[in-house]
C-alpha positions as CSV (number, residue, x, y, z in Angstrom):
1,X,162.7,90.4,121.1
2,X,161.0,87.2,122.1
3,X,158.1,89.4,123.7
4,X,157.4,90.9,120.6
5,X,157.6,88.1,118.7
6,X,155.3,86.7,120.6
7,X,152.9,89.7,120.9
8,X,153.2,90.2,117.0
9,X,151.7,86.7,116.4
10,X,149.4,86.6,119.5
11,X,151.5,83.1,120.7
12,X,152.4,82.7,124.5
13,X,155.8,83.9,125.4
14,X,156.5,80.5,127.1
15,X,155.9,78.9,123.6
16,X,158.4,81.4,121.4
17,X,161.2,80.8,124.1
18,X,160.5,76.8,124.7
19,X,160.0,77.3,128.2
20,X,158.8,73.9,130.0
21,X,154.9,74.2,130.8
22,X,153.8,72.4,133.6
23,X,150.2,70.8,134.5
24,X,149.4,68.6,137.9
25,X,146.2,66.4,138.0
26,X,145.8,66.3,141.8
27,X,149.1,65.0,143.2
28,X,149.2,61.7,140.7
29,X,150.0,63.2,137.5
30,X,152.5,65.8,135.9
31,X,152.3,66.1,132.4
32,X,155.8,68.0,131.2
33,X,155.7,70.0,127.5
34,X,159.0,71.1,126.1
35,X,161.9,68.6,127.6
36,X,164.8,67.8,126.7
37,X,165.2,64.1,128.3
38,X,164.9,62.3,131.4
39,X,168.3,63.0,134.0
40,X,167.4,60.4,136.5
41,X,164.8,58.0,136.7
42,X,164.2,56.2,139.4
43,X,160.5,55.7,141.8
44,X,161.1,57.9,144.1
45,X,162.7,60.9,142.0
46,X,162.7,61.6,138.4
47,X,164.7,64.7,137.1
48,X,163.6,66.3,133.6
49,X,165.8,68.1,131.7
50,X,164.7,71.7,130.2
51,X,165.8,74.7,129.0
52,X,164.9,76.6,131.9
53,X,167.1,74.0,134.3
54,X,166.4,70.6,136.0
55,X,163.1,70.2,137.1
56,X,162.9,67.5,139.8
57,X,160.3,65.4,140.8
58,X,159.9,63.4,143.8
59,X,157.2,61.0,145.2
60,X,156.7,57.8,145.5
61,X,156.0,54.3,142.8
62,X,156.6,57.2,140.7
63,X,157.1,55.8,136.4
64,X,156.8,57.6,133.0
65,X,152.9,57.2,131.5
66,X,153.9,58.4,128.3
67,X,157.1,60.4,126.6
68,X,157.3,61.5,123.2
69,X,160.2,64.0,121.8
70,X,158.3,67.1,123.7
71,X,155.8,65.6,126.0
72,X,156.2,63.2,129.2
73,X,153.7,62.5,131.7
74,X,154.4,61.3,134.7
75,X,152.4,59.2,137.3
76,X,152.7,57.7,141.0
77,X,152.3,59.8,143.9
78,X,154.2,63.0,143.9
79,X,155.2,64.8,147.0
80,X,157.4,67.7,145.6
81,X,157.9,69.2,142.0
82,X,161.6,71.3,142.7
83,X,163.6,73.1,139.8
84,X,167.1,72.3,140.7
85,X,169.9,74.8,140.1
């Protein structure tokens, strides 16, 4: 149903369902759309809570740039982006 949705009003199916969308800036950014809240927070791993599971990040002097209700970005240098099951 989502597909068609989605298709009906030309929108990406990742936007109808709230799936997480994920975009790197070399290997010292991740910028995170569609979270629901930060797991774990620490500088060598930060885990992101979503509806498709727990994404986990790991790296190193790793911190939150930003975070709003829908948006986080995340800096430091990352060595692994993992979803977590």
């Amino acid at each position: 149903m989502l597909t068609t949705v989605a298709e009906l009003f030309d929108l990406p199916a990742d936007v109808v369902a709230g799936l997480p969308r994920l975009e790197m800036v070399g290997s010292r950014q991740l910028y995170v759309e569609h979270h629901a809240g930060i797991l774990a927070y620490s500088e060598a791993q930060i885990d992101v809570n979503t509806a498709a599971g727990v994404l986990r990040v790991r790296g190193e002097g790793l911190s939150l740039l930003a975070m709003t209700a829908e948006e986080l970005r995340i800096g430091g240098r990352i060595a692994a982006v993992e979803w977590v099951r």
